[in-house]
Backbone as CSV, one residue per row, in Angstrom:
resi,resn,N_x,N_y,N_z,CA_x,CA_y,CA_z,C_x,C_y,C_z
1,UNK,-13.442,-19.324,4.857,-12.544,-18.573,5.720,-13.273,-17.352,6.276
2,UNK,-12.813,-17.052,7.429,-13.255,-15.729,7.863,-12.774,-14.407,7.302
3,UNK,-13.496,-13.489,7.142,-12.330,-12.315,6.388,-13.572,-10.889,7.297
4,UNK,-12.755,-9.998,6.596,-13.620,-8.257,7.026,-14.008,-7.947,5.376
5,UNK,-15.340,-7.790,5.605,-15.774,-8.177,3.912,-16.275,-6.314,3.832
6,UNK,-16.391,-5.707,2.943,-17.508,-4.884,2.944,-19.009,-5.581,1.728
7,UNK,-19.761,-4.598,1.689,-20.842,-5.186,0.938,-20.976,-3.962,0.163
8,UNK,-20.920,-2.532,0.422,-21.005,-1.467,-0.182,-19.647,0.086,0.261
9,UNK,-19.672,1.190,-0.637,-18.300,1.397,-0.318,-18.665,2.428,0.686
10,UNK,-17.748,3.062,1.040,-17.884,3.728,2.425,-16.609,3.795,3.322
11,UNK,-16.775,4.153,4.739,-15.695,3.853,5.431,-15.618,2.545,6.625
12,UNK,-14.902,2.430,7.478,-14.466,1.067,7.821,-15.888,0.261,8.509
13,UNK,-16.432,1.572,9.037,-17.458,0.884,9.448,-18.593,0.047,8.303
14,UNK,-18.219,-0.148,6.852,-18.715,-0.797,6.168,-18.433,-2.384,6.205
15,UNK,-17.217,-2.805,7.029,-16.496,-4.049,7.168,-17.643,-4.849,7.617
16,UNK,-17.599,-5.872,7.543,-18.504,-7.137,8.076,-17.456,-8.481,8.350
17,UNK,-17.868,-9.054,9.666,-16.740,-9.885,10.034,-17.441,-11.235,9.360
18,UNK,-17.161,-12.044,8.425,-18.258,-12.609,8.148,-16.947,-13.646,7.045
19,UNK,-17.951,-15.209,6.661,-17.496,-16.202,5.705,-17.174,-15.714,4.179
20,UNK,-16.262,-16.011,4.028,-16.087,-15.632,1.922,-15.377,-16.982,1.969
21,UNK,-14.833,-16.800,0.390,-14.621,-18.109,-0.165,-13.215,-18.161,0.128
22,UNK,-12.525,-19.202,0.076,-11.212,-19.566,-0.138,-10.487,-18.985,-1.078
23,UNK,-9.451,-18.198,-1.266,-9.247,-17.618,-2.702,-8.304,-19.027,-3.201
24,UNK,-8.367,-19.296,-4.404,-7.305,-20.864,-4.192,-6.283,-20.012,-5.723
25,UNK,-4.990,-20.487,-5.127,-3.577,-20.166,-5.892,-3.949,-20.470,-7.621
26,UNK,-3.446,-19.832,-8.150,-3.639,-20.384,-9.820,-1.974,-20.825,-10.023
27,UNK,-1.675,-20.709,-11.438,-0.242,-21.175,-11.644,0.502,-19.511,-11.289
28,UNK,1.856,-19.909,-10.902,2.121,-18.848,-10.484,2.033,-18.049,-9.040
29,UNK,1.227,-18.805,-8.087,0.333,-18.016,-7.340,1.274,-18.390,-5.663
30,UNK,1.139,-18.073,-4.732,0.850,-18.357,-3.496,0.071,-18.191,-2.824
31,UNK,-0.483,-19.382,-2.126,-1.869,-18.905,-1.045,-1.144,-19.130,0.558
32,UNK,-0.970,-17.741,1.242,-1.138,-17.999,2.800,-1.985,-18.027,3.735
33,UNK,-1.192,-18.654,4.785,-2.539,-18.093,5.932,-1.652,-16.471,6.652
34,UNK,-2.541,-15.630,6.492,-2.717,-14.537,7.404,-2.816,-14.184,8.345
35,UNK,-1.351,-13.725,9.128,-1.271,-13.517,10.365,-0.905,-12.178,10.849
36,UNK,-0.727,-11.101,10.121,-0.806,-9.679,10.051,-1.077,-9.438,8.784
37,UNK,-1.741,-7.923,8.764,-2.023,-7.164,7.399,-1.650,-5.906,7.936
38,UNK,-1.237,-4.690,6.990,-0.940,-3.896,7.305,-2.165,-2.649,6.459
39,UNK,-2.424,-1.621,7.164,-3.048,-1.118,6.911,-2.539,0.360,6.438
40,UNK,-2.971,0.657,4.681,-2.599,1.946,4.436,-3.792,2.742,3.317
41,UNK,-3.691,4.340,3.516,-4.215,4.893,2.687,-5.047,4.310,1.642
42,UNK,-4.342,3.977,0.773,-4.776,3.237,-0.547,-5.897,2.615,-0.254
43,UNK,-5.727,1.858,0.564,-6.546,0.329,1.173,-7.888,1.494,1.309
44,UNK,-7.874,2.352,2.141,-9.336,3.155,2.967,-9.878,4.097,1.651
45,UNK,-9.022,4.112,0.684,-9.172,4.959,-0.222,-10.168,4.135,-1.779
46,UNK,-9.796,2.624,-1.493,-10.313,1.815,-2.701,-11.569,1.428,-2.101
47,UNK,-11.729,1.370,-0.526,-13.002,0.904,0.003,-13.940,2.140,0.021
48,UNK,-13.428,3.064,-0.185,-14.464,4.326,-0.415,-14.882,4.138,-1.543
49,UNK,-14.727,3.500,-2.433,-14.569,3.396,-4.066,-14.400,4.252,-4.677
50,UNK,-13.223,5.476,-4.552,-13.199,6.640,-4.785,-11.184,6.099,-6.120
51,UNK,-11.192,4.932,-6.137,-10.122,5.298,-7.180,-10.556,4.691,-8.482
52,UNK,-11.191,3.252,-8.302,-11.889,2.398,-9.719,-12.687,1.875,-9.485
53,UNK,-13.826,1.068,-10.366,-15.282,0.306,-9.872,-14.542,-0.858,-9.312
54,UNK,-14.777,-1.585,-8.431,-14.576,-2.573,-7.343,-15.727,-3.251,-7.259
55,UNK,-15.257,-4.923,-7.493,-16.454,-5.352,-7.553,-17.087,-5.679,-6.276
56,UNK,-18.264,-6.109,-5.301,-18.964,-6.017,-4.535,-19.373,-7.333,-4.123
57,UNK,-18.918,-7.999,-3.211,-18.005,-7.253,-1.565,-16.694,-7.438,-1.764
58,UNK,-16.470,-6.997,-0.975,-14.833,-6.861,-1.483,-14.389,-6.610,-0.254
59,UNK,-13.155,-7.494,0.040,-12.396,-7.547,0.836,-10.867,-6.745,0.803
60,UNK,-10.621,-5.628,1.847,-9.635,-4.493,0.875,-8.217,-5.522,1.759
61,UNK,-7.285,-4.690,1.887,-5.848,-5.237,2.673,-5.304,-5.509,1.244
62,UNK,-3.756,-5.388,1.173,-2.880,-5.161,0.434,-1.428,-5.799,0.871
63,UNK,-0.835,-5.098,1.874,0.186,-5.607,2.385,0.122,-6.780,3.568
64,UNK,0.599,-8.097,3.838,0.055,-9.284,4.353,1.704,-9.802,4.928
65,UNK,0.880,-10.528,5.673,2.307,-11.485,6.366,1.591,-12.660,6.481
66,UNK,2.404,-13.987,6.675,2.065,-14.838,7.220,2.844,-16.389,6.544
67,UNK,1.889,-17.300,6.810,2.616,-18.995,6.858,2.042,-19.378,5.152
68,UNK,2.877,-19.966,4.261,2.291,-20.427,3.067,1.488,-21.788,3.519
69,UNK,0.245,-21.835,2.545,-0.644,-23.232,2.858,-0.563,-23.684,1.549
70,UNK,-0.420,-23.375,0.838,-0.135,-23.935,-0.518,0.206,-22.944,-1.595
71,UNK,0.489,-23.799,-2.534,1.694,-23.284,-4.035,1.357,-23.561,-5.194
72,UNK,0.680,-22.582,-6.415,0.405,-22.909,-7.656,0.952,-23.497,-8.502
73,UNK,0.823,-23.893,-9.555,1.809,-24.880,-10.132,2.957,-23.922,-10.850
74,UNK,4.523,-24.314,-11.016,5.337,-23.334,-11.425,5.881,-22.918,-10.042
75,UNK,5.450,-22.960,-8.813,6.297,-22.027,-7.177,7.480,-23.157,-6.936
76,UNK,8.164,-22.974,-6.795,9.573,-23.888,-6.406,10.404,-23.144,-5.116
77,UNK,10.075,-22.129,-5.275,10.821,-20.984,-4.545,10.652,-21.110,-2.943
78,UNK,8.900,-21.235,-2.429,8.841,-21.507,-1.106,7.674,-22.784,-0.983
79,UNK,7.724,-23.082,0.141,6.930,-24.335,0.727,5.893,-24.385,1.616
80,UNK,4.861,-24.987,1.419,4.051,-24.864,2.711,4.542,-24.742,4.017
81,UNK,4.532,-23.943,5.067,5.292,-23.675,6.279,5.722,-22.573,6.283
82,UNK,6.508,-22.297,5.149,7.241,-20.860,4.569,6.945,-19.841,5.538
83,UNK,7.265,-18.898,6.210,7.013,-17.609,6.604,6.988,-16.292,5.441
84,UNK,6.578,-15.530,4.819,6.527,-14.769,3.998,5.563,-13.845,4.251
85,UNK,6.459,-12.656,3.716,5.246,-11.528,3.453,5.029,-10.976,1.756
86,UNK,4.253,-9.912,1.300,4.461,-9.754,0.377,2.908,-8.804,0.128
87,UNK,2.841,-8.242,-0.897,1.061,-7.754,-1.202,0.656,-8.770,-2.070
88,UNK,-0.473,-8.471,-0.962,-1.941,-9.958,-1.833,-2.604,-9.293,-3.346
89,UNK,-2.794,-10.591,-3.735,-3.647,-10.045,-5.027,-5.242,-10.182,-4.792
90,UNK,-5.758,-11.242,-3.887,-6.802,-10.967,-3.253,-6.944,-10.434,-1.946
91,UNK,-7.650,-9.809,-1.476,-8.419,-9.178,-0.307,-7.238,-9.943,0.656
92,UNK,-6.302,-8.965,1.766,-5.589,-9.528,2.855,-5.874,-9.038,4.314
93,UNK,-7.479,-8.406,4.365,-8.046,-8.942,5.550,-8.755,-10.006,5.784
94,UNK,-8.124,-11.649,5.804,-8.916,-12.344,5.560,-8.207,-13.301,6.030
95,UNK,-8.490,-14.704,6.403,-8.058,-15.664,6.770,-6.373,-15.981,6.019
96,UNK,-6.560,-15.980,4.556,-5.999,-16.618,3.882,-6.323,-15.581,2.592
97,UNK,-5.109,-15.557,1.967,-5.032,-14.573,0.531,-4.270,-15.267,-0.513
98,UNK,-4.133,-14.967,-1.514,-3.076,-15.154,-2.635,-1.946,-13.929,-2.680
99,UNK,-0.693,-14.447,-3.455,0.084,-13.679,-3.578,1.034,-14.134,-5.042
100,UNK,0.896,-13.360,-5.897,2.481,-13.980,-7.119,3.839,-14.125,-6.238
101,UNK,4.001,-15.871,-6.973,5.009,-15.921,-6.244,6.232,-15.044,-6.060
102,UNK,6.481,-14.329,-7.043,7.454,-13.457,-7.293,6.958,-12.211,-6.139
103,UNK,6.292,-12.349,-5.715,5.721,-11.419,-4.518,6.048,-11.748,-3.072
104,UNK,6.234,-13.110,-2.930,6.175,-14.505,-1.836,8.098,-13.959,-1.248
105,UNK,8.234,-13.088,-0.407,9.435,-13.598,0.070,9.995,-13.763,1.604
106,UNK,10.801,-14.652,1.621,11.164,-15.356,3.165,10.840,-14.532,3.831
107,UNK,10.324,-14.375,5.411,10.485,-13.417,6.243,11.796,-13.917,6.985
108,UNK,12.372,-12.805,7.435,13.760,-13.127,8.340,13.091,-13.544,9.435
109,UNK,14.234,-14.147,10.835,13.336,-15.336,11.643,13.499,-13.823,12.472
110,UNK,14.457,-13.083,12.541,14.127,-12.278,13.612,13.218,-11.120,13.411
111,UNK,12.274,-11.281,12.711,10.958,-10.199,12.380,9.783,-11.090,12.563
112,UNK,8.916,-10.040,13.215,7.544,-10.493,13.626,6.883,-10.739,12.311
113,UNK,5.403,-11.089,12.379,4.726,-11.144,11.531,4.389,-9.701,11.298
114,UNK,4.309,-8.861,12.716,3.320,-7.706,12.381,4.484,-6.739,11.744
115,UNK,5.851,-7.127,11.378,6.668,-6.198,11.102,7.010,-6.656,9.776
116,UNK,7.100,-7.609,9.406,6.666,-8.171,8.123,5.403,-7.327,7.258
117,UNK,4.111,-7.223,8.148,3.536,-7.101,7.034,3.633,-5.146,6.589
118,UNK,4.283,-4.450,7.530,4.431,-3.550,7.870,5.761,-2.606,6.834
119,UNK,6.325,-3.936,5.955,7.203,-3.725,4.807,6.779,-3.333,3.542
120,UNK,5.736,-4.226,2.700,5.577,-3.896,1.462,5.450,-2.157,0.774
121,UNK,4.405,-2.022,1.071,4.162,-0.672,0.323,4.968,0.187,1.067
122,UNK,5.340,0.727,2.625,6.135,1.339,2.695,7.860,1.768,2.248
123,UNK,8.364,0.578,2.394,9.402,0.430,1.968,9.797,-0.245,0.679
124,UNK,9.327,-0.761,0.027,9.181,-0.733,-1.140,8.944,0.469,-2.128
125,UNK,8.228,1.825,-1.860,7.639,2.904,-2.273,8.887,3.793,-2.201
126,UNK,9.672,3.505,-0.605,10.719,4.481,0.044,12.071,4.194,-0.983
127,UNK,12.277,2.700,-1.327,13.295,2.152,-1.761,13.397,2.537,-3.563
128,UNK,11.985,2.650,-3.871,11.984,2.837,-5.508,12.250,4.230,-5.610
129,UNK,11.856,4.722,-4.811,11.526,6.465,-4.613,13.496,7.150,-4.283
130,UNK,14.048,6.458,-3.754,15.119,6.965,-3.051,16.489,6.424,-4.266
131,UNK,16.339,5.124,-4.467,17.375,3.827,-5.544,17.014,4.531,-6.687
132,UNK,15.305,3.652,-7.397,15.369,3.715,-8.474,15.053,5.126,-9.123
133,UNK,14.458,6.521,-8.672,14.087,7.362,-9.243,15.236,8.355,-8.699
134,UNK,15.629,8.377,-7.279,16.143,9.856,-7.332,17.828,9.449,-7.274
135,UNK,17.887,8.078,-7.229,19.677,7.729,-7.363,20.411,8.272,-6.146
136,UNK,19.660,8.037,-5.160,20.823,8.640,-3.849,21.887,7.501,-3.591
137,UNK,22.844,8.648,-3.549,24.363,8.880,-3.353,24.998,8.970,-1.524
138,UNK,26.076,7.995,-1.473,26.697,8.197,-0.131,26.825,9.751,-0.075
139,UNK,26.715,10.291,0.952,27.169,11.779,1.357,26.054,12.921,0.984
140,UNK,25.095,12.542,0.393,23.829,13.656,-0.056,22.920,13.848,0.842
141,UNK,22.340,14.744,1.055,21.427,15.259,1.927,20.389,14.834,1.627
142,UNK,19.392,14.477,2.151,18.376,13.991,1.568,17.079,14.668,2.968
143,UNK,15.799,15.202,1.984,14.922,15.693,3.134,13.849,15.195,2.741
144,UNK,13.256,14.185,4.256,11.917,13.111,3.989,10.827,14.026,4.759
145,UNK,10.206,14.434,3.519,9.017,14.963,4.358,7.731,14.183,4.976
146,UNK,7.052,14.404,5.972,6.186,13.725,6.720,6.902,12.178,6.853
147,UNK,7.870,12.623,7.637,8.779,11.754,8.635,8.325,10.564,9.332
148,UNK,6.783,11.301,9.884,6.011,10.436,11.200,5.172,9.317,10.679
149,UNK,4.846,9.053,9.089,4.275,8.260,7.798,4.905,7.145,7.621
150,UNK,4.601,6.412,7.383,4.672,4.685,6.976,6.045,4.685,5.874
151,UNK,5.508,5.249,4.778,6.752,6.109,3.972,7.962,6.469,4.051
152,UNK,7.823,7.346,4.971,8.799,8.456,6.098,9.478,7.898,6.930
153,UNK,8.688,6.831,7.376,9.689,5.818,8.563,10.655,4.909,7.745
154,UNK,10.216,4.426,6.923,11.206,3.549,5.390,12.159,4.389,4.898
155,UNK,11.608,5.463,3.908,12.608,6.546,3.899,13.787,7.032,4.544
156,UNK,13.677,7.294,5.890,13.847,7.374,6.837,15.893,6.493,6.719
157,UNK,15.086,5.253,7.022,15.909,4.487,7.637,17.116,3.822,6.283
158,UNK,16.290,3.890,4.974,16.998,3.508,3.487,17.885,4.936,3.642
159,UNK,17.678,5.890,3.590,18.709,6.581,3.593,19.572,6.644,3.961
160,UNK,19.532,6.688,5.228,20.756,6.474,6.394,21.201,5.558,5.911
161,UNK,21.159,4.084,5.817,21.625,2.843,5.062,22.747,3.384,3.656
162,UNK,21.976,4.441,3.251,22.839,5.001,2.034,23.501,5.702,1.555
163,UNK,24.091,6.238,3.474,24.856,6.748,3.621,24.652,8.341,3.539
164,UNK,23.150,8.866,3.257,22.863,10.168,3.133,22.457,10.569,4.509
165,UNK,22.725,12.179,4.657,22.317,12.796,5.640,20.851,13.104,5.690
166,UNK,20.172,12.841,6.809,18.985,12.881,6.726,18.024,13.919,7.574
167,UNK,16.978,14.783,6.570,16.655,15.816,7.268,14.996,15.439,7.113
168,UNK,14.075,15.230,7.924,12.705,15.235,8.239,12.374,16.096,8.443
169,UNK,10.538,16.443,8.071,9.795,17.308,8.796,8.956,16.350,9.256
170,UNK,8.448,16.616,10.405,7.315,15.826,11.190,5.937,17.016,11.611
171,UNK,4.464,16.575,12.137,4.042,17.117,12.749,3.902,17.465,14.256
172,UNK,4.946,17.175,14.706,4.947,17.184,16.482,6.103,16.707,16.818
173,UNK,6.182,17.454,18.434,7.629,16.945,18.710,7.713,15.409,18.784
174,UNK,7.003,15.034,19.457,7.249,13.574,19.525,7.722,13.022,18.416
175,UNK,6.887,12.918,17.207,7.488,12.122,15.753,8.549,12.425,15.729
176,UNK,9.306,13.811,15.983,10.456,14.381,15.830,11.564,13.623,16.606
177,UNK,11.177,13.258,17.735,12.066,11.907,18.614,12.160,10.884,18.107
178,UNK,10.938,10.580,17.644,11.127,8.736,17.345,11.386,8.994,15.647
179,UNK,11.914,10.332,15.133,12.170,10.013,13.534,14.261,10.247,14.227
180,UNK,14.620,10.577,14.734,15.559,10.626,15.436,16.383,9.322,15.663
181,UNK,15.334,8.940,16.475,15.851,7.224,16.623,16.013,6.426,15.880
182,UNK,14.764,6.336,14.131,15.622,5.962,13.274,16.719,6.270,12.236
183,UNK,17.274,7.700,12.652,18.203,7.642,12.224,18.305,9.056,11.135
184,UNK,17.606,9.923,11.592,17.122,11.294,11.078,18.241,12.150,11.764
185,UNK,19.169,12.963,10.916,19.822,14.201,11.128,19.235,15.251,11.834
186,UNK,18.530,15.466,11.502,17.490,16.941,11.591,16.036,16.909,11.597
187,UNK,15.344,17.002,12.683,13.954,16.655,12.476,13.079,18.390,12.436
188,UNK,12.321,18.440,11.982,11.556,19.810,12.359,10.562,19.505,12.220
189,UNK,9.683,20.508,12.682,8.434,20.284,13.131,7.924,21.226,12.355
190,UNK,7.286,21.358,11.373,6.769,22.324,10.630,5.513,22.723,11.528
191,UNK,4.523,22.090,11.734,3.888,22.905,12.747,4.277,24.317,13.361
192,UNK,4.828,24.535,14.261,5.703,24.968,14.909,7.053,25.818,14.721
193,UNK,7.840,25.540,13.682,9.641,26.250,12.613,8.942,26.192,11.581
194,UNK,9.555,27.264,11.085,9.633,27.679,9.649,10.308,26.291,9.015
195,UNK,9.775,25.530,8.505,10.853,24.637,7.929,11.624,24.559,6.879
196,UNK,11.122,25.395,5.794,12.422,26.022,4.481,13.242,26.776,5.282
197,UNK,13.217,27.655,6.112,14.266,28.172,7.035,15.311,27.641,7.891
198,UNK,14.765,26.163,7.922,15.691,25.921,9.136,16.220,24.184,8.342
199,UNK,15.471,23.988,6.790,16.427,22.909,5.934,17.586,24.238,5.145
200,UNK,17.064,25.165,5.129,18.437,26.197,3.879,19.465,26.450,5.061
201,UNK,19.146,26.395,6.532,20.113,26.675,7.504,20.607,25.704,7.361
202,UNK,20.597,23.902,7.437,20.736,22.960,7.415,21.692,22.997,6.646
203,UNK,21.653,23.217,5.438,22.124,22.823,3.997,22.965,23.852,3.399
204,UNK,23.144,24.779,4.096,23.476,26.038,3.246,22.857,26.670,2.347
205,UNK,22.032,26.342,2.440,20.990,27.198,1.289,20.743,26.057,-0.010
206,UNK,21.292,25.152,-0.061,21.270,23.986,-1.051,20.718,22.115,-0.622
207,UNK,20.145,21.579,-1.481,20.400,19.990,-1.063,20.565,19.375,-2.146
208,UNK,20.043,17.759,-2.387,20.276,17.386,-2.777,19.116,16.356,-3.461
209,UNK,18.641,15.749,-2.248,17.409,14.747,-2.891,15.912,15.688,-1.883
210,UNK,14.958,15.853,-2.365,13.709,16.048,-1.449,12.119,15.083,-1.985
211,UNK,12.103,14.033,-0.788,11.211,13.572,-0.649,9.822,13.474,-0.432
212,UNK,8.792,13.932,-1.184,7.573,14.756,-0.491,6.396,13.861,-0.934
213,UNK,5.636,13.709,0.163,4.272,13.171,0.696,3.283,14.173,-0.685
214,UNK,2.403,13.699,-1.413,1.594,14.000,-2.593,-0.032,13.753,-1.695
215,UNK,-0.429,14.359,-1.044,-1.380,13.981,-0.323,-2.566,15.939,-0.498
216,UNK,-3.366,15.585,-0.928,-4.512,16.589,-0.438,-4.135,17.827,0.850
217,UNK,-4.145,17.356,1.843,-4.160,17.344,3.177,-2.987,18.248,3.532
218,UNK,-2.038,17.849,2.571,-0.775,19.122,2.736,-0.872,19.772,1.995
219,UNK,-1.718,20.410,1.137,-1.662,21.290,0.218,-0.408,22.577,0.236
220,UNK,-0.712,23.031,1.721,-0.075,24.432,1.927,1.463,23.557,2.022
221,UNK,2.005,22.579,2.742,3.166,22.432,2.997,3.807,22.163,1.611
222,UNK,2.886,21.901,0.570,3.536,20.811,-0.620,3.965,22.309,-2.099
223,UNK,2.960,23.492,-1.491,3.089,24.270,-2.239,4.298,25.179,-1.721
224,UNK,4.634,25.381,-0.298,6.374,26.294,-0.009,6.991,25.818,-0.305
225,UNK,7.087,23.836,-0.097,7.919,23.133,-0.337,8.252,23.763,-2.162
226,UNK,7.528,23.693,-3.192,7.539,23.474,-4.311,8.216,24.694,-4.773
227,UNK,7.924,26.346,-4.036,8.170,27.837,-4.184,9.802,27.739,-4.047
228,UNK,9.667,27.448,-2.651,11.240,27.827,-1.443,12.424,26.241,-1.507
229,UNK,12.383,25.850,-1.911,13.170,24.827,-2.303,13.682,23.972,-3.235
230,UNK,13.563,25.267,-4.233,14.205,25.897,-5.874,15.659,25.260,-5.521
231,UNK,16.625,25.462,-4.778,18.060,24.798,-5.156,18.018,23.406,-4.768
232,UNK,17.271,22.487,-4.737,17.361,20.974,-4.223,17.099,20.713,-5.956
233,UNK,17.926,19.504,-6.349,18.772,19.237,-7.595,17.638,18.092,-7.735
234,UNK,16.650,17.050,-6.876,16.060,16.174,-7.215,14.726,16.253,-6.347
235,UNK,13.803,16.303,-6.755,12.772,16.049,-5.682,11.867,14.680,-6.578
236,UNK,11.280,14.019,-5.180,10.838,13.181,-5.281,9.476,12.965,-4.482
237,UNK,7.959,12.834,-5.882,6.561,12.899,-5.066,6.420,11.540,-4.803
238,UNK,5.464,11.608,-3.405,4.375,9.860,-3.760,3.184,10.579,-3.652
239,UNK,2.581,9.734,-4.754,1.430,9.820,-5.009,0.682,8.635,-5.260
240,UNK,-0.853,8.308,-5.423,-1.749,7.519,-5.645,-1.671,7.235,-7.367
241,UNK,-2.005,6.091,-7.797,-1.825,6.015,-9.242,-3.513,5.810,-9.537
242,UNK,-3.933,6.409,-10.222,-5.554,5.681,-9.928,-6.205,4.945,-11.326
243,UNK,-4.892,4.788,-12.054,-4.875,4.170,-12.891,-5.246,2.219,-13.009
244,UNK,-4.323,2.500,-12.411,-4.371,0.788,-11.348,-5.048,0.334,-11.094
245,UNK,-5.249,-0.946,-11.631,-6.348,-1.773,-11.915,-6.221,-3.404,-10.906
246,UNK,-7.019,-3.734,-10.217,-6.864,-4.678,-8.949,-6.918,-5.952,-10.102
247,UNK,-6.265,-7.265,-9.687,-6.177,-8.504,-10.080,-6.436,-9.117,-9.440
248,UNK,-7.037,-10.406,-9.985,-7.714,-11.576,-9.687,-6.834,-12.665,-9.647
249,UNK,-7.559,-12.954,-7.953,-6.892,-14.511,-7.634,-7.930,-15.558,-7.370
250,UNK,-7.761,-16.339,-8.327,-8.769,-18.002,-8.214,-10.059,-17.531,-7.853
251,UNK,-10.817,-18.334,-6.794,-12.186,-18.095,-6.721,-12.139,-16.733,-5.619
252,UNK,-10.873,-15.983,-5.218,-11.343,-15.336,-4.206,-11.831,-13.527,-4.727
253,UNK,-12.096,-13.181,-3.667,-12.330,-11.656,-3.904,-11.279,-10.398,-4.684
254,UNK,-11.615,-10.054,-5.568,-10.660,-9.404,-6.117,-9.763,-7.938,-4.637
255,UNK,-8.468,-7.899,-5.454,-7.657,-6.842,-4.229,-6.843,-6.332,-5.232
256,UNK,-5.784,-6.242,-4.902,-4.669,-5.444,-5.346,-3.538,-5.297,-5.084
257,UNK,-2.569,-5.135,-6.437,-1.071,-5.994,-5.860,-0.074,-4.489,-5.767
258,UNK,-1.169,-3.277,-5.342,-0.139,-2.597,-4.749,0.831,-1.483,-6.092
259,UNK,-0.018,-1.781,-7.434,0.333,-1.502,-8.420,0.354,-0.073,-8.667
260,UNK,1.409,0.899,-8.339,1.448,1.946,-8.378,2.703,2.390,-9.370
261,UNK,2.505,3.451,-10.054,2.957,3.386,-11.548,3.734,5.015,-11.170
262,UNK,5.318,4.899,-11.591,5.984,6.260,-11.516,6.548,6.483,-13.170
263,UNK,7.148,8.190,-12.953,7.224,8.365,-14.193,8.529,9.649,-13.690
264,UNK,9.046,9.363,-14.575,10.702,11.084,-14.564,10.540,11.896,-15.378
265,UNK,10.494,12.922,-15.151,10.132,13.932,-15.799,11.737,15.437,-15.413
266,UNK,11.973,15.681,-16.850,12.684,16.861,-16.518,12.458,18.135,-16.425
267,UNK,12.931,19.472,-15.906,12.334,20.849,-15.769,13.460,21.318,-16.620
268,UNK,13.789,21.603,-17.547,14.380,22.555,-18.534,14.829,23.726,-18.026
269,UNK,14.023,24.508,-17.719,14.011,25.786,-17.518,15.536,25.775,-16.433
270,UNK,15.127,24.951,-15.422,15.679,24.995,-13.626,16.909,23.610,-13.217
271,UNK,17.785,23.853,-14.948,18.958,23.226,-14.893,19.044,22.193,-14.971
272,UNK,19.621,21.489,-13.708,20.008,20.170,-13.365,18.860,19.821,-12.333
273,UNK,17.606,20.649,-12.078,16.767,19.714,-11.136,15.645,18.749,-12.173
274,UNK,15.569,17.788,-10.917,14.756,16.874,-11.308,13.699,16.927,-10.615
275,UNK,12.478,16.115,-11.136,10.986,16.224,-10.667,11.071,15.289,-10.925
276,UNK,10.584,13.563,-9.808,10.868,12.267,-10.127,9.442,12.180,-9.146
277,UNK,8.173,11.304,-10.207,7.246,11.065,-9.553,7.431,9.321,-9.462
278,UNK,7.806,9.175,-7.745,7.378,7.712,-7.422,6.613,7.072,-7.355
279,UNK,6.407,6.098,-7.545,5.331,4.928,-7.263,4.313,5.643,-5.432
280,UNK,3.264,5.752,-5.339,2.874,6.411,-3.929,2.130,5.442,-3.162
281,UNK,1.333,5.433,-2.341,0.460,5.406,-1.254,1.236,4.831,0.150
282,UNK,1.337,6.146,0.363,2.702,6.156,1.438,1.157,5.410,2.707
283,UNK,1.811,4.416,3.768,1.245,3.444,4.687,0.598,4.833,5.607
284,UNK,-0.066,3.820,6.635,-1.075,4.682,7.515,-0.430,5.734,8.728
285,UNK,-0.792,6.700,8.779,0.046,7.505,9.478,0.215,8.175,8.830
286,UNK,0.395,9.985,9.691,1.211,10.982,8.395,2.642,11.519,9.522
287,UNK,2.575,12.358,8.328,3.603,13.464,9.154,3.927,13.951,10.321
């Protein structure tokens, strides 16, 4: 199969468009063919080899779409033809990847491939982060920081779904429009507004859930956020797990199933708030 291989770590320009092996399904497994991959953080971050040793060459991609070509022994669930997306366990810039079947699910007919593959880690991350860690509630305020993010756009739109009011920060007006359109209360532009000033105007001086991007890069935004937004009852980080260890599918190139590890933690001191670290590597794009 054809794939984007690297040979040593680095950045993209390490890719090589070049032959690797077939990765072939084990029990358990699905193998598709690949017709979008989605590209995030994590992915540019494991090809740097800056989270664990990776073995060499290595084909990165994570989140995948596409047609099943075959089914390990034990898959009952879908069929060759299948449309599905899901994260690969081998390398999913590549012709053809593996996936656990429990990973393997229908794509709806009215979604593209490229919007398919454009699901896993974002919304999956947004959905654990929002459901399983911070428990949002119809009627709660909820503030998704770096709005204009892969993350942020999931976030985004699960909220609203959940009936919470939704307040973004973005970096520019524009994101600030199109976080609007999906369905954002309040967008600000931290660039530009004070943005603890103008979520405590929002809120009355109070919220409820706060969503925040765990990234380097915001240092300064992640530290007011952390000072000035003392009365929000739940906050919620993504972050990188670098714990996480990539798995092997059949003969192909080892990848990664996206395995990012959260943990709840309480603050004593500061009542009823919570500090809920999600599962992270919010998709490509920021704030």
């Amino acid at each position: 199969m054809k794939s984007m291989r690297a040979h040593q770590f680095g950045g993209p320009e390490q890719l090589r468009f070049e032959d690797a092996p077939d990765p072939q399904p084990q029990a358990g497994q699905v193998q598709i063919r690949v017709r979008a991959a989605g590209i995030n953080p994590a992915d540019l971050v494991r090809l740097a080899g800056r989270l664990q040793p990776l073995p060499l060459p290595y084909i990165p991609g994570t989140d995948v779409c596409g047609e099943v070509e075959s089914v390990g022994a034990g898959v009952t669930h879908v069929k060759k033809g299948d449309r599905v997306f899901g994260r690969a366990l081998s390398g999913g810039y590549a012709e053809k990847t593996c996936l656990a079947a429990i990973e393997a699910i229908q794509l709806p007919a009215k979604l593209s491939f490229e919007e398919g593959a454009a699901i896993p880690i974002p919304f999956y991350t947004a959905y654990r982060a929002l459901h399983h860690k911070a428990n949002i509630k119809s009627g709660e305020t909820a503030l998704i920081s770096a709005g204009g993010g892969g993350v942020g756009v999931a976030a985004i739109q699960l909220a609203k779904v959940a009936g919470a009011r939704v307040l973004t920060t973005v970096g520019s007006w524009e994101k600030a429009e199109r976080t609007r359109t999906l369905g954002a209360d309040l967008a600000i532009n931290y660039r530009e507004q004070d943005f603890v000033a103008e979520v405590l105007k929002a809120t009355g001086n109070k919220g409820d859930i706060g969503q925040r991007t765990h990234r380097g890069d915001r240092h300064r935004h992640r530290q007011v956020t952390r000072r000035d937004l003392s009365r929000v009852r739940r906050i919620v980080e993504r972050r990188l797990d670098p714990r996480h260890e990539p798995r092997q599918c059949g003969a192909g190139d080892p990848g990664d199933g996206g395995g990012h590890k959260g943990a709840l933690c309480r603050r004593p001191a500061q009542g009823d708030r919570q500090q809920v670290i999600s599962p992270g590597g919010s998709a490509a794009g920021d704030g």
